[in-house]
C-alpha positions as CSV (number, residue, x, y, z in Angstrom):
1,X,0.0,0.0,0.0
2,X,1.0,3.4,-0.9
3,X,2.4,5.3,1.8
4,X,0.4,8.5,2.3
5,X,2.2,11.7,0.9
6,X,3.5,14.7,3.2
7,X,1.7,18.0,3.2
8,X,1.9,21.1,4.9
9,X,-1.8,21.5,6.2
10,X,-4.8,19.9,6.3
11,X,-8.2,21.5,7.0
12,X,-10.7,18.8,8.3
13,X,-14.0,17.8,9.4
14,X,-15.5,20.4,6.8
15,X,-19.2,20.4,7.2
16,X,-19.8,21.3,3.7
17,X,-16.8,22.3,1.5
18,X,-17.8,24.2,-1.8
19,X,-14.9,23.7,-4.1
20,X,-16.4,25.4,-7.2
21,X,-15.3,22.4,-8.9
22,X,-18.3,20.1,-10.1
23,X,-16.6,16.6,-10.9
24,X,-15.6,16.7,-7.0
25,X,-19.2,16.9,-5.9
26,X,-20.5,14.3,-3.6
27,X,-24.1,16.0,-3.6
28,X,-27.1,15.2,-5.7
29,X,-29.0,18.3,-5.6
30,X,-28.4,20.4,-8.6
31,X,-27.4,23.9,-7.4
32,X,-25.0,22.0,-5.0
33,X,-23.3,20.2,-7.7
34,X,-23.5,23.3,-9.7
35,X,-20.5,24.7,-6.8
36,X,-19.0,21.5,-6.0
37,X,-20.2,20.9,-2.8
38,X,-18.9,17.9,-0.5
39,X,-20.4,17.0,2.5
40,X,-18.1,16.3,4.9
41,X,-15.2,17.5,3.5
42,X,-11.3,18.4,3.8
43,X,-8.5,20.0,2.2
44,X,-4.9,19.1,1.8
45,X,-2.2,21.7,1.1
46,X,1.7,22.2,0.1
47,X,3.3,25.3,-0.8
48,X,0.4,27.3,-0.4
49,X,-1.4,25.4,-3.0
50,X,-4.5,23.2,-2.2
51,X,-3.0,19.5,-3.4
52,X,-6.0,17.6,-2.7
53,X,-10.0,17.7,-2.1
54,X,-12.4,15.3,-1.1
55,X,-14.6,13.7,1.9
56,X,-12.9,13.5,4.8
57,X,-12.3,10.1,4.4
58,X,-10.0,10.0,1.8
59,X,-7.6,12.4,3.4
60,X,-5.8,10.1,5.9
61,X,-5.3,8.1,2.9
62,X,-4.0,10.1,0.3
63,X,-1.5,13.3,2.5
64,X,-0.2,13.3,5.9
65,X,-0.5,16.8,7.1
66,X,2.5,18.5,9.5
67,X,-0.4,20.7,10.7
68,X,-3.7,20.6,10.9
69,X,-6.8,22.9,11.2
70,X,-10.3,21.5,12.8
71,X,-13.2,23.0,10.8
72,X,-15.3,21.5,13.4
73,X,-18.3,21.2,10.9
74,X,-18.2,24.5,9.2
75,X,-18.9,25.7,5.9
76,X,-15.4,26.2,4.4
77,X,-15.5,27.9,0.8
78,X,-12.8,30.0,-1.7
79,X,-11.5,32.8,-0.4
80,X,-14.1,35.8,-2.0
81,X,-12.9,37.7,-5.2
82,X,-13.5,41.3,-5.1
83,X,-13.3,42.4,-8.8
84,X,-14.7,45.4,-9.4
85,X,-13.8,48.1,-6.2
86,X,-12.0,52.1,-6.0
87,X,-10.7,51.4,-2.3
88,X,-8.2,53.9,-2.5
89,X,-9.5,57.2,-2.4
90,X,-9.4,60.2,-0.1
91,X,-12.2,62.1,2.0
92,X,-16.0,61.1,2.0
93,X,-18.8,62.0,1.0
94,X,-22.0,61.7,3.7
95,X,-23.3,65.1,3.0
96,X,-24.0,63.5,-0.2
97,X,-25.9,60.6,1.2
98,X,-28.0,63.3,2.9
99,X,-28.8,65.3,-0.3
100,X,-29.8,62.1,-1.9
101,X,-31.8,61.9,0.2
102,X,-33.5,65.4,0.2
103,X,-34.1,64.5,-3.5
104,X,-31.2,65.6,-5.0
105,X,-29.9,62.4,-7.9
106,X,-26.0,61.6,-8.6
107,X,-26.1,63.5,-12.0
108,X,-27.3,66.6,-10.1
109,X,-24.9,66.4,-7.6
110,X,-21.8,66.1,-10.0
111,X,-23.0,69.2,-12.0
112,X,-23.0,70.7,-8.8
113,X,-19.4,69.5,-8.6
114,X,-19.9,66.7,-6.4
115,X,-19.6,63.2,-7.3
116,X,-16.2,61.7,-8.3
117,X,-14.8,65.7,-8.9
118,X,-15.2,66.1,-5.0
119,X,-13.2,62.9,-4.6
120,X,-10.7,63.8,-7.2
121,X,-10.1,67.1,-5.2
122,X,-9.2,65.6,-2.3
123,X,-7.3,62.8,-3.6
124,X,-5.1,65.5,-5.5
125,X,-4.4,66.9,-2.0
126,X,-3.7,63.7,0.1
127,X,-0.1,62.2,0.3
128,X,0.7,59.2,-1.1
129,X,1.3,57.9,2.8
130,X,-2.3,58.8,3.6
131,X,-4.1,57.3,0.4
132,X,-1.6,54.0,1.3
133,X,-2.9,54.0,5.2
134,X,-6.6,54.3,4.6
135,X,-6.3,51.6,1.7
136,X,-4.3,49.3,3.9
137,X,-6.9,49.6,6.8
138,X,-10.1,49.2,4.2
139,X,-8.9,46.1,2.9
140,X,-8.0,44.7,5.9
141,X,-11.4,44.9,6.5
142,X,-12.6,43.1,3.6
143,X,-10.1,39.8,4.2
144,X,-12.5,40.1,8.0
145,X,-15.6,40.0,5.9
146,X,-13.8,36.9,3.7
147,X,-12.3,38.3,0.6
148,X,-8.7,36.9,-0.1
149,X,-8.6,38.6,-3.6
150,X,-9.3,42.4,-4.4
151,X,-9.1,44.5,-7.6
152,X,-8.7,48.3,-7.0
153,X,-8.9,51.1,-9.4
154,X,-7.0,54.5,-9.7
155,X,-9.4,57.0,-11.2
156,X,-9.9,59.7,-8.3
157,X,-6.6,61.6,-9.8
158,X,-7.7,62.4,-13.6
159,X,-3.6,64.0,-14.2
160,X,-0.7,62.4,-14.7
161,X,0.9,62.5,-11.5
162,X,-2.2,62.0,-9.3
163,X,-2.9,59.4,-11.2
164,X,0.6,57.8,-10.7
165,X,0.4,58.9,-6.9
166,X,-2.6,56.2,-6.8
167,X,-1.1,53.6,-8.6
168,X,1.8,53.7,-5.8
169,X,-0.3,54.0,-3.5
170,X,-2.4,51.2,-4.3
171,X,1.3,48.8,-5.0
172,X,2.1,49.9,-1.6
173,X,-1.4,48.5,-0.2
174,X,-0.9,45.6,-1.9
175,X,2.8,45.4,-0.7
176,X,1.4,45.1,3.1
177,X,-2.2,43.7,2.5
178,X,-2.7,39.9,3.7
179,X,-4.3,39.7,0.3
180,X,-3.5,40.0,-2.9
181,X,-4.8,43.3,-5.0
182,X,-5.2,43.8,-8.4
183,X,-4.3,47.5,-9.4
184,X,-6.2,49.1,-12.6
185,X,-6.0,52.5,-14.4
186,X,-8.9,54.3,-14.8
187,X,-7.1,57.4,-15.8
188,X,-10.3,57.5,-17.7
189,X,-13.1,58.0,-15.1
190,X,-14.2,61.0,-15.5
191,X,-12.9,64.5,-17.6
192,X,-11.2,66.5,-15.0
193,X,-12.9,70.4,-14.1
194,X,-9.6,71.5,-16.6
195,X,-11.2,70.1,-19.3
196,X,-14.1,70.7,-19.1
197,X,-15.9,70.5,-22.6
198,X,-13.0,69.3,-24.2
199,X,-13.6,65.4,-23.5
200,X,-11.2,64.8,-26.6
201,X,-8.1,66.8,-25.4
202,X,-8.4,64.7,-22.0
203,X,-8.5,60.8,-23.7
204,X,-5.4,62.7,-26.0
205,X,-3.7,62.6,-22.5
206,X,-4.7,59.8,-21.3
207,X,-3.0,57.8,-24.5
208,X,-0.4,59.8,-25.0
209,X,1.0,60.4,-21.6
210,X,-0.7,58.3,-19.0
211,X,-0.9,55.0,-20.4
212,X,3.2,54.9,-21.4
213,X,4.1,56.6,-17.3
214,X,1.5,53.8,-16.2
215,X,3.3,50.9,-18.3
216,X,7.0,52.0,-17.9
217,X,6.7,51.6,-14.5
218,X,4.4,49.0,-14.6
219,X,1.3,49.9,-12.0
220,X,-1.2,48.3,-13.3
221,X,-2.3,44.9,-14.7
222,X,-5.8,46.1,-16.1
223,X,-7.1,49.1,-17.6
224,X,-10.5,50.3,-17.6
225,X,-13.0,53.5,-18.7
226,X,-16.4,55.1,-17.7
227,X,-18.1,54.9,-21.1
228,X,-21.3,56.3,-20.5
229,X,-23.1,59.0,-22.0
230,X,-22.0,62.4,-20.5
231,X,-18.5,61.4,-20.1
232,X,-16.3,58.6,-22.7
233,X,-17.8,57.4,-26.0
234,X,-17.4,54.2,-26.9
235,X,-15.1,54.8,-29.9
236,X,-13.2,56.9,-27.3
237,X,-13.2,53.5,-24.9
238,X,-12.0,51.1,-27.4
239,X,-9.3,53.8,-28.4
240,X,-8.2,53.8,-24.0
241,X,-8.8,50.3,-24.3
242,X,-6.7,48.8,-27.4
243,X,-3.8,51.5,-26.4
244,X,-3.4,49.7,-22.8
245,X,-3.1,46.5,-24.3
246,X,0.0,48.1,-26.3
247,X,1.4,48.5,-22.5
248,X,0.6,45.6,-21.0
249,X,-2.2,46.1,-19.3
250,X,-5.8,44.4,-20.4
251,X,-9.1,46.1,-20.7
252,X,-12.0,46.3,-18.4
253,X,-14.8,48.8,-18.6
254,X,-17.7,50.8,-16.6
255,X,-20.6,50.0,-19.0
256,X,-24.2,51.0,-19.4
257,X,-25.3,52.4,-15.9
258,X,-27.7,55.0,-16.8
259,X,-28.3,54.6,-20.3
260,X,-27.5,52.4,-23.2
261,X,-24.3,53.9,-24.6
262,X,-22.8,51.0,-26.8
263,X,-20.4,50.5,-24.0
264,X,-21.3,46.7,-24.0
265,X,-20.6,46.2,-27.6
266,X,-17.4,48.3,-27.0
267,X,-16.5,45.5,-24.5
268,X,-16.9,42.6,-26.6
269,X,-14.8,44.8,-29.5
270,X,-11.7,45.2,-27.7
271,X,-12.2,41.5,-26.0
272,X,-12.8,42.8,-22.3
273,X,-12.0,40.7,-19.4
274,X,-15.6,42.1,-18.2
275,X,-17.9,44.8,-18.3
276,X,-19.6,46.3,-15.1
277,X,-22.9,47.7,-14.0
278,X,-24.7,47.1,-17.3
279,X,-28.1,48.2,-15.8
280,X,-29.3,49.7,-19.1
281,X,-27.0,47.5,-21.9
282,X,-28.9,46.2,-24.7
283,X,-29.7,42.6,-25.3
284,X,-27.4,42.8,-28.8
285,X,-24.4,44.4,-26.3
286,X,-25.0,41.8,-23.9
287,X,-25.1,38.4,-26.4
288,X,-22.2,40.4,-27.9
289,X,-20.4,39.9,-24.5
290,X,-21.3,36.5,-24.1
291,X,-19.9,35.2,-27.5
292,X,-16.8,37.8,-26.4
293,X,-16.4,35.8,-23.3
294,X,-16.7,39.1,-21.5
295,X,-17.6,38.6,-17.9
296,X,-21.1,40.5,-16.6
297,X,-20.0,42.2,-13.2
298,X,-22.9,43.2,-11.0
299,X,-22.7,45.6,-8.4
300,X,-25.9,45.7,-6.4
301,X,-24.1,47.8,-3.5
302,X,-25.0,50.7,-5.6
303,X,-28.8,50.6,-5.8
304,X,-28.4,50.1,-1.8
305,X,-25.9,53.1,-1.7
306,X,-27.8,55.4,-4.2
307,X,-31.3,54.5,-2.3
308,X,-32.5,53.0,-6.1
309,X,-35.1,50.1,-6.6
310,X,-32.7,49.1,-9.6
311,X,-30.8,46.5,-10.3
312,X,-29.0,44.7,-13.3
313,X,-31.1,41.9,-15.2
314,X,-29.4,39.1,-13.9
315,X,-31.6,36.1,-15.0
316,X,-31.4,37.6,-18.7
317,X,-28.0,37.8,-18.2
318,X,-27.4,34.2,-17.6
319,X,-30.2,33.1,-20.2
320,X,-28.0,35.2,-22.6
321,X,-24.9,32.9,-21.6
322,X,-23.1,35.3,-19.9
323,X,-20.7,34.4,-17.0
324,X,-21.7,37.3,-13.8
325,X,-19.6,38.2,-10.9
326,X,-20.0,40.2,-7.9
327,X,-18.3,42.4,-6.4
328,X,-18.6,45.4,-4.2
329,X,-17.7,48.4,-6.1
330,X,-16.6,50.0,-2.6
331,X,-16.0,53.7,-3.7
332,X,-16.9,56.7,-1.4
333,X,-19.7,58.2,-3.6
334,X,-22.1,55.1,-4.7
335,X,-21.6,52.0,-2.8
336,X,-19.8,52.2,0.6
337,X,-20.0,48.9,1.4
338,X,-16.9,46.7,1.7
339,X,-18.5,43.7,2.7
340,X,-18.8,40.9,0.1
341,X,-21.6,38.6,1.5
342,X,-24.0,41.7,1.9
343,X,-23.6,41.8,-1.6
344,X,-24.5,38.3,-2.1
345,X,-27.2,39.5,0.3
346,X,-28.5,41.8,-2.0
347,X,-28.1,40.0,-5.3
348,X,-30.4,36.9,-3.9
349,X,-33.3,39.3,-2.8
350,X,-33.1,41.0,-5.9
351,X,-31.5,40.2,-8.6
352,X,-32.9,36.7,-7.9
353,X,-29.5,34.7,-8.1
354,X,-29.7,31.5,-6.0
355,X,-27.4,31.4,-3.2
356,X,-25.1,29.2,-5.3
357,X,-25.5,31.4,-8.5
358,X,-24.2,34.1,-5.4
359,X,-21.1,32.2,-4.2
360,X,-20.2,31.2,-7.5
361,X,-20.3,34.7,-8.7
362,X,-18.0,36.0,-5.6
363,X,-15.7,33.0,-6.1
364,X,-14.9,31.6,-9.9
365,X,-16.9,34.6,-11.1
366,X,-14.5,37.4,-9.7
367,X,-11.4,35.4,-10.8
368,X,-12.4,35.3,-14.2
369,X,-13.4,38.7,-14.3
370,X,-9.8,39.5,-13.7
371,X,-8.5,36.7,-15.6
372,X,-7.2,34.6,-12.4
373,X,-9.7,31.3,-13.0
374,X,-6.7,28.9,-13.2
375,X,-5.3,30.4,-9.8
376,X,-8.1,31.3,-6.9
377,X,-11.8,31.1,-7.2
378,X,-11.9,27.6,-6.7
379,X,-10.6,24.9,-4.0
380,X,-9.1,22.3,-6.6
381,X,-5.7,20.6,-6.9
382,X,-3.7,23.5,-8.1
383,X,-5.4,26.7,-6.8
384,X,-4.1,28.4,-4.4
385,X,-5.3,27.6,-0.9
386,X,-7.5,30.8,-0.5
387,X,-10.6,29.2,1.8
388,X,-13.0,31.1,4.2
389,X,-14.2,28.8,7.0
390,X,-18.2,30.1,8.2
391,X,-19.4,28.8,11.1
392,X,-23.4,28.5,9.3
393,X,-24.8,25.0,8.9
394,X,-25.2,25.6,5.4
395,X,-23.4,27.8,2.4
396,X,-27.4,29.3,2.1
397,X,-26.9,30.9,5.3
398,X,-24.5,33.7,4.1
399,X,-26.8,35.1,1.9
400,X,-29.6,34.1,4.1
401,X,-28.7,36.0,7.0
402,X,-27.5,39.8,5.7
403,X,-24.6,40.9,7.1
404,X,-24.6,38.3,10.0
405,X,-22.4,35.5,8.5
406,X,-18.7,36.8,9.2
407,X,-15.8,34.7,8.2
408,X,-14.5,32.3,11.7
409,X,-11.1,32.0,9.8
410,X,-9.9,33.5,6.4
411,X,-6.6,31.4,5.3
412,X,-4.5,32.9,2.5
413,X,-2.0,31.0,0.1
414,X,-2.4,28.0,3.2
415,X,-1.1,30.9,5.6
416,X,-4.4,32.2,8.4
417,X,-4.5,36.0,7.7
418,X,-8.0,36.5,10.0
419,X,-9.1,34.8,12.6
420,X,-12.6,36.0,14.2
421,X,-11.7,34.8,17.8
422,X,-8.6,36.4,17.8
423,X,-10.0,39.8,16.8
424,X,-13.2,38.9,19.8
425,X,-10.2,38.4,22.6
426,X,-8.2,41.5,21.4
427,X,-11.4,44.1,21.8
């Protein structure tokens, strides 16, 4: 008989382990086979990488772990994938929240210069120390809430070197984070008060002088533009877009919140990694991003942050063929929520995802939307150990119960980076 192999952790007595991986599925109900449930499950894991999955009884088997961590019967499940978020910014914007509320919409407020301008002034005035420190701290509080990947956008800077000053800023956070963050350009967010009425000149600088700083040093891995109407065309989009690529960085894109701007089409043209918001996109835009292979990224935080009953057609989505994700969009103006399973929350109740459509979306779905699928999003030989251990009787419960289901233990790359105890005994 085979000796079993070495390994350098085991995670065991898993009361249901979603693995994102159907073929390992021990379930027979549909929607649980859909996310790879086990029942009773456990994880083996070397060099940060998960080596094996399976019922428990196969483990003792198959590795012999040097350590080992007791699940005692929780819900263990990849570590969450927070694709679409502008975490790094400076200042806030509550007296906002309050006009909103007085009546006031988000287009009358940014002609009143609010909005992203009233960000974008304060960012300009922050050090890079200070954007680094508030970053740092507000993803710390996302790996609490679970998340083990996050992508975070520049965007608040709209010049060269505020825009830079982000990007280091954001490299610095992910220097320090216990997680591991995506950095994006979105030099193309919004056309700067300097430029006002000259939307052309602005995308001139964006090309000819941001993109090659952005590249030469080499501060971000995506790219991404606000095509909306009132702010970048499409044809200006694609032009952003197809000029990243030509400095390494691949294209993303803000599409289609408030009105049907082409923006989706514009996506599957220039072969986006995915395409967010898409409340208003066309059902030609949105089969065009399905045969694209563009994923749909759905950010419900923002009808809960803008006080809107609105929300992105998910179930057409997915009839269309279109891959979605979640993420949390957390950005000072729109959607101040850092907390991935309130999103989750949010997309069950009403965008009508089930609550496996939901993990799967915050899990595989965010690492494709940044192009990571073969990497995190998914416990499988391979991956990288990324896991979130609940202490729920049942993956349903995290959606389920709306902000109550916190993380007991959030292990990154094999390594615990959170521990809910610990944080009870220190306050």
């Amino acid at each position: 008989m085979k000796s079993p192999s070495p390994c350098d952790l085991s995670i065991e007595n898993i009361g249901q382990l979603v693995t994102c991986e159907p073929s390992l599925s021990n379930a027979d109900d549909p929607g649980e086979i859909s996310i790879g449930l086990v029942r009773g499950g456990a994880l083996a894991v070397s060099g940060g990488r998960v080596v094996w999955a399976g019922p428990q009884g196969g483990l003792a088997a198959s590795y012999a772990p040097a350590s080992r961590i007791d699940a005692a019967g929780a819900v263990a499940l990849p570590g969450f994938v927070d694709c679409h978020t502008h975490t790094v910014f400076a200042g806030s914007r509550e007296r906002e929240f309050e006009a909103r509320l007085k009546g006031k919409t988000y287009m009358e407020i940014a002609a009143a210069g609010g909005g992203i301008r009233a960000t974008v002034r304060a960012v300009r005035a922050a050090s890079l120390d200070d954007l680094a420190a508030t970053g740092l701290a507000r993803v710390r509080a996302m790996a609490a809430c679970g998340t083990t990947t996050v992508e975070i956008k520049s965007g608040y800077g709209l010049d060269l070197d505020s825009e830079v000053k982000m990007l280091r800023a954001i490299r610095r956070v992910g220097d320090e984070a216990p997680v591991d963050v995506v950095p994006t350009f979105l030099g193309a967010h919004e056309v700067p008060e300097e430029f006002a009425g000259r939307p052309g000149a602005y995308v001139d600088l964006v090309v000819e002088e941001m993109l090659p700083a952005v590249g030469g040093e080499r501060l971000a891995e995506l790219c991404d533009v606000f095509c909306e109407r009132g702010v970048f065309t499409p044809d200006q989009a694609v032009r952003i877009l197809t000029r990243a690529r030509d400095h390494g960085m691949r294209p993303v894109i803000h599409a289609d919140e408030f009105a049907d701007s082409g923006a989706a089409k514009a996506a599957a043209e220039v072969g986006a990694l995915s395409a967010a918001h898409l409340l208003r996109a066309s059902d030609s835009g949105l089969k065009a991003m399905a045969e694209a292979g563009t994923v749909a990224v759905l950010l419900p935080g923002v009808a809960l942050g803008l006080g809107r009953a609105e929300f992105a057609d998910a179930r057409k989505m997915i009839s269309l063929g279109l891959r979605v994700a979640l993420a949390t969009d957390f950005n000072p103006g729109s959607s101040i929520v850092h907390s991935l399973p309130i999103v989750a929350s949010l997309a069950c109740s009403f965008m009508h995802l089930t609550p496996a459509e939901a993990i799967l979306a915050m899990t595989l779905g965010g690492a494709r939307a940044l192009g990571r699928e073969s990497s995190i999003g998914a416990l499988s030989a391979g991956r990288r150990a990324d896991v979130a251990l609940f202490d729920v009787p049942d993956f349903r419960y995290i959606p389920y119960h709306v902000g109550g289901a916190m993380p007991k233990t959030v292990i990154k790359d094999g390594a615990v980076i959170h521990t809910r105890d610990r944080e009870e005994a220190n306050g």
